[in-house]
C-alpha positions in Angstrom: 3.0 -3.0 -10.8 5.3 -0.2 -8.8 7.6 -0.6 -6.1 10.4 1.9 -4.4 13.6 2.1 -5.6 14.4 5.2 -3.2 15.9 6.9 -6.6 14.8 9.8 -8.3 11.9 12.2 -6.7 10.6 12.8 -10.5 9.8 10.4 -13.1 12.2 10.8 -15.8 12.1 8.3 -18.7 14.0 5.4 -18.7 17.1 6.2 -20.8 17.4 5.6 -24.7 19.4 2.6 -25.8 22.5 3.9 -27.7 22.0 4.2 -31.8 23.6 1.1 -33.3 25.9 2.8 -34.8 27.4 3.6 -32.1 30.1 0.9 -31.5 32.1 2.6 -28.9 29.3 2.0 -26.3 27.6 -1.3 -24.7 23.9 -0.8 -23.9 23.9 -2.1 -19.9 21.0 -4.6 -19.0 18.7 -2.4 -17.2 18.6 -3.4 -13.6 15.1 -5.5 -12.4 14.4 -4.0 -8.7 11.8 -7.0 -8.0 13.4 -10.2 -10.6 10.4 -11.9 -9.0 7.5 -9.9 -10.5 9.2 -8.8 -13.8 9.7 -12.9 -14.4 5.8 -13.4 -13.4 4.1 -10.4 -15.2 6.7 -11.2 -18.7 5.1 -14.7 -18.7 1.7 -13.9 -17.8 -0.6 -14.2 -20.2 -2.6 -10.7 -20.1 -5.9 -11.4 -22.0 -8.0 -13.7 -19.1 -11.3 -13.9 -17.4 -10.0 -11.1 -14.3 -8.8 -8.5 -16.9 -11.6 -8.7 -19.1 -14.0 -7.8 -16.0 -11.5 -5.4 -14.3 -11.3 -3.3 -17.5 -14.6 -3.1 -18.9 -15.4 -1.9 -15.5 -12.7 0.8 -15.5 -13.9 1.7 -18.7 -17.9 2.2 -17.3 -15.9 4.8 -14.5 -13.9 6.6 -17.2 -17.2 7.0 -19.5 -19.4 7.8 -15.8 -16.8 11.2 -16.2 -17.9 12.4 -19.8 -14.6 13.3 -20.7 -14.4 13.8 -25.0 -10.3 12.5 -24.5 -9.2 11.8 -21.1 -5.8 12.3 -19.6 -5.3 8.7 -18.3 -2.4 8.4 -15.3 -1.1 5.1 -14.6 0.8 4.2 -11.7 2.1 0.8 -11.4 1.8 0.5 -15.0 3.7 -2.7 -15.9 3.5 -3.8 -19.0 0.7 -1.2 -19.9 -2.1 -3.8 -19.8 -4.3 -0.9 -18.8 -3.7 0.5 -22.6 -4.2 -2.1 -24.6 -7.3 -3.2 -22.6 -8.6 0.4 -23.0 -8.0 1.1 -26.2 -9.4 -2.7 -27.1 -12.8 -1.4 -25.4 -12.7 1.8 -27.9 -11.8 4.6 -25.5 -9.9 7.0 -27.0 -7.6 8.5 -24.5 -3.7 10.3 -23.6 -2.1 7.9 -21.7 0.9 7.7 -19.4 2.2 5.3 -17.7 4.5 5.4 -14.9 6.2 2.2 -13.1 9.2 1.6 -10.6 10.9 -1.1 -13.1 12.8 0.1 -16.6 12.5 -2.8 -17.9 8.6 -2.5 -18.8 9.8 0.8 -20.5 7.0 3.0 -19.0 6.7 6.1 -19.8 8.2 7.5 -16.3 10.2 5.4 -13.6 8.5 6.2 -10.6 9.5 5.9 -6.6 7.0 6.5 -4.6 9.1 6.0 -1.4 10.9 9.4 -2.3 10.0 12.2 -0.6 8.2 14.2 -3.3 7.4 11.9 -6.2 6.4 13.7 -9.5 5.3 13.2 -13.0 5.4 15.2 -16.0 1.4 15.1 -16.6 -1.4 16.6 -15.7 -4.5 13.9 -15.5 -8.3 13.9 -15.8 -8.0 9.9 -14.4 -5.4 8.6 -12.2 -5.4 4.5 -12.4 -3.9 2.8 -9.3 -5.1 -1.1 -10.0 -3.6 -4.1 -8.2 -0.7 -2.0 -7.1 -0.5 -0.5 -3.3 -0.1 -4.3 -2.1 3.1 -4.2 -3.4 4.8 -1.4 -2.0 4.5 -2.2 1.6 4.0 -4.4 4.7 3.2 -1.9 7.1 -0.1 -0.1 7.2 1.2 3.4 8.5 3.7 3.4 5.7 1.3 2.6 3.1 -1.0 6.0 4.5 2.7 8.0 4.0 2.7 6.1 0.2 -0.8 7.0 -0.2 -0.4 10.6 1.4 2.6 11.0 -1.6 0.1 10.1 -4.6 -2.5 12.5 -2.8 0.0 15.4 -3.4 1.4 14.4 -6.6 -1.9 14.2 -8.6 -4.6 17.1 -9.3 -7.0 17.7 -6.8 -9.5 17.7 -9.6 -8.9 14.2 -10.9 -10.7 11.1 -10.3 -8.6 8.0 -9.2 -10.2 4.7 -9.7 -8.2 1.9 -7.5 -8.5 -1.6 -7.7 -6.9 -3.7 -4.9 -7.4 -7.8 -3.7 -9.8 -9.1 -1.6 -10.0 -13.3 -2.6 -7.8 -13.0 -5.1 -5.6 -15.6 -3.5 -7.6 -15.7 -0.3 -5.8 -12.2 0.9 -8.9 -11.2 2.7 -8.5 -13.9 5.4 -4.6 -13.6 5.8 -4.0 -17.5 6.0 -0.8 -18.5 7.4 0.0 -21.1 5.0 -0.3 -19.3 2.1 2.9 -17.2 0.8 2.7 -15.1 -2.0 5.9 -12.8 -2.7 4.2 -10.4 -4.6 2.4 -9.2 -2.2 3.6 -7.2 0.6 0.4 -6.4 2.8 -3.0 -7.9 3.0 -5.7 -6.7 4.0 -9.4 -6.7 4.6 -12.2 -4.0 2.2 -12.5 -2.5 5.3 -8.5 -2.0 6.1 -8.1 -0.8 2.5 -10.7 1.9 3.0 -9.8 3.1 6.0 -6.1 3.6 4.0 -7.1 5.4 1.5 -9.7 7.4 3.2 -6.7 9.0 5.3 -6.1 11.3 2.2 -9.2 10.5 -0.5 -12.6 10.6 -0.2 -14.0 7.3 -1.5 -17.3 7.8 -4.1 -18.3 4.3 -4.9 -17.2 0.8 -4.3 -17.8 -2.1 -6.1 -17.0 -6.0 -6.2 -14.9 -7.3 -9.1 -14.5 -10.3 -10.1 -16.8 -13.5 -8.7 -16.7 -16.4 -11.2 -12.8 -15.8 -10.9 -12.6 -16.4 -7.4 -13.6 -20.1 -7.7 -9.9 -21.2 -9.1 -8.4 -20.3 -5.7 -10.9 -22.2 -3.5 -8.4 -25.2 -3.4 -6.3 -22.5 -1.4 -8.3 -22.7 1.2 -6.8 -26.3 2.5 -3.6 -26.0 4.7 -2.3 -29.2 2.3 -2.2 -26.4 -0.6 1.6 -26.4 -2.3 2.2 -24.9 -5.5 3.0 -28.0 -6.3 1.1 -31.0 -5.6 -2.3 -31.9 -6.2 -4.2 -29.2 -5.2 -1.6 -26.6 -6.3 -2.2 -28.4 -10.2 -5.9 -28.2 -9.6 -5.7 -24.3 -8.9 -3.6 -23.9 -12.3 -6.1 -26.2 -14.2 -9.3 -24.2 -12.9 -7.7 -21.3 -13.7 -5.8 -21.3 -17.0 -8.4 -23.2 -18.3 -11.9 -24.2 -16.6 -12.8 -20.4 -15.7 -11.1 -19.3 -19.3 -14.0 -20.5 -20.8 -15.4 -17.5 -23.3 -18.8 -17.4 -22.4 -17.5 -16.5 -18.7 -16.8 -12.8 -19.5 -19.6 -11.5 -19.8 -21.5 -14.0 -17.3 -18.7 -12.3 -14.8 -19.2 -8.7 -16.1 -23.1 -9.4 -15.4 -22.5 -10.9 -11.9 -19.8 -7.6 -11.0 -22.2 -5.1 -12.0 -25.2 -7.0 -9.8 -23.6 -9.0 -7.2 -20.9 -6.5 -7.0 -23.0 -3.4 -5.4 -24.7 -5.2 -2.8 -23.1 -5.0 0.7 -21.7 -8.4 2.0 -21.2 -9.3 -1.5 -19.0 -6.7 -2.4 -16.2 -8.4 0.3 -16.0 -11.5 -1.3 -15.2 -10.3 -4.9 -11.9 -10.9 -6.7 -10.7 -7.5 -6.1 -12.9 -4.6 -5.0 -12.7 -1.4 -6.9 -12.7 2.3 -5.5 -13.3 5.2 -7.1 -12.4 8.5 -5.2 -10.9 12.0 -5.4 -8.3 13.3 -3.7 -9.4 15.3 -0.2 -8.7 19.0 -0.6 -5.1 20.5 1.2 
């Protein structure tokens, strides 16, 4: 997860608490830019049916590259699930990982609304998964956003880029339905035409299909986080579609289901893979 802070144009690390013995100083809480999200992703629980499918997938694209150690970039790192899924899955890799909130100690705080965002590494892989809904409600802004990345990676790399489609019903934009974290949604086709402004896409897949059924109770303007279809969503998903033999019945589906046409729009997320479109 990244979002602007309008700070720093390079990704520093966050700064080193003070040595405890040091009594003459008090460590200062570090400040949460989105409370919201830093509350949700500290008390998610990161090992579920999505992840699982999202990762091993990732994983497929990094091994597609025949890299003996790649140099992994992670923007929007969060908590760095993307590392401990990786290296669960037996890649051996360099990793970085760079994030607009201190808090998740990344290893770089990144803005990516400054004019010339940098960081101190030079990837073979650039990650970008779930975050570009975040940063943005406005389209033309997200193309500036997207135009930044372009010119702060190598022109060599490979970025692979997950982003929603029925995860929480974004594709269809329905009214009733609120969700803070993200800022924009948009259809496979919207996304595309996005990052297609400064990447040219390589392959696109569906991700995610037996996941998708939790939020089908969102699809009734009655739905509240809190009545009886808002408890029916949280039981489907924290428990029905946890069920272990799901994985790989998921995995299966998103490497079938998931590079045929239609069916690649109504996938959890939809994943991109693309390099950056020469200067």
């Amino acid at each position: 997860m990244l979002e602007p802070t309008h700070d720093n144009a390079v990704a520093d690390k966050p700064a080193q608490k003070d040595s405890p013995l040091d009594t003459t100083k008090v460590q200062e809480p570090l400040k949460e830019n989105s409370p919201y999200l830093v509350k949700r992703l500290f008390e998610t629980n990161e090992k579920n049916l999505f992840n699982h499918v999202k990762f091993c997938l990732v994983k497929q694209e990094i091994d597609k590259l025949n890299f003996s150690r790649p140099a992994v970039l992670d923007i929007g790192c969060g908590l760095q699930v993307a590392k401990h899924y990786l290296e669960s899955l037996s890649l051996e890799f360099d990793y970085f990982g760079a994030d607009y909130e201190p808090k998740f100690a990344p290893d770089a705080v990144l803005d990516l609304l400054s004019a010339d965002p940098k960081v101190n590494f030079d990837p073979d892989v650039v990650l970008m998964l779930d975050v570009l809904e975040h940063l943005h409600e406005d389209e033309q802004e997200l193309v500036k956003i997207v135009g930044r990345i372009h010119n702060m990676i190598p022109q060599n790399c490979t970025a692979i880029i997950t982003l929603p489609q029925m995860y929480r019903l974004d594709r269809f934009k329905l009214k009733h339905l609120f969700y803070p974290e993200h800022k924009i949604r948009l259809t496979q086709a919207e996304w595309r035409a996005v990052l297609e402004t400064h990447f040219d896409i390589e392959s696109v897949q569906g991700l995610g299909y037996l996941s998708v059924f939790p939020y089908l109770p969102m699809l009734s303007k009655r739905y509240k986080p809190d009545n009886r279809l808002g408890k029916l969503f949280n039981l489907l998903r924290s428990k029905v579609f946890e069920w272990g033999p799901l994985k790989p019945a998921d995995l299966w589906l998103s490497n079938t289901l998931g590079k045929i046409g239609f069916m690649k729009t109504i996938s959890n997320d939809i994943l991109f893979v693309a390099k950056p479109k020469p200067f």
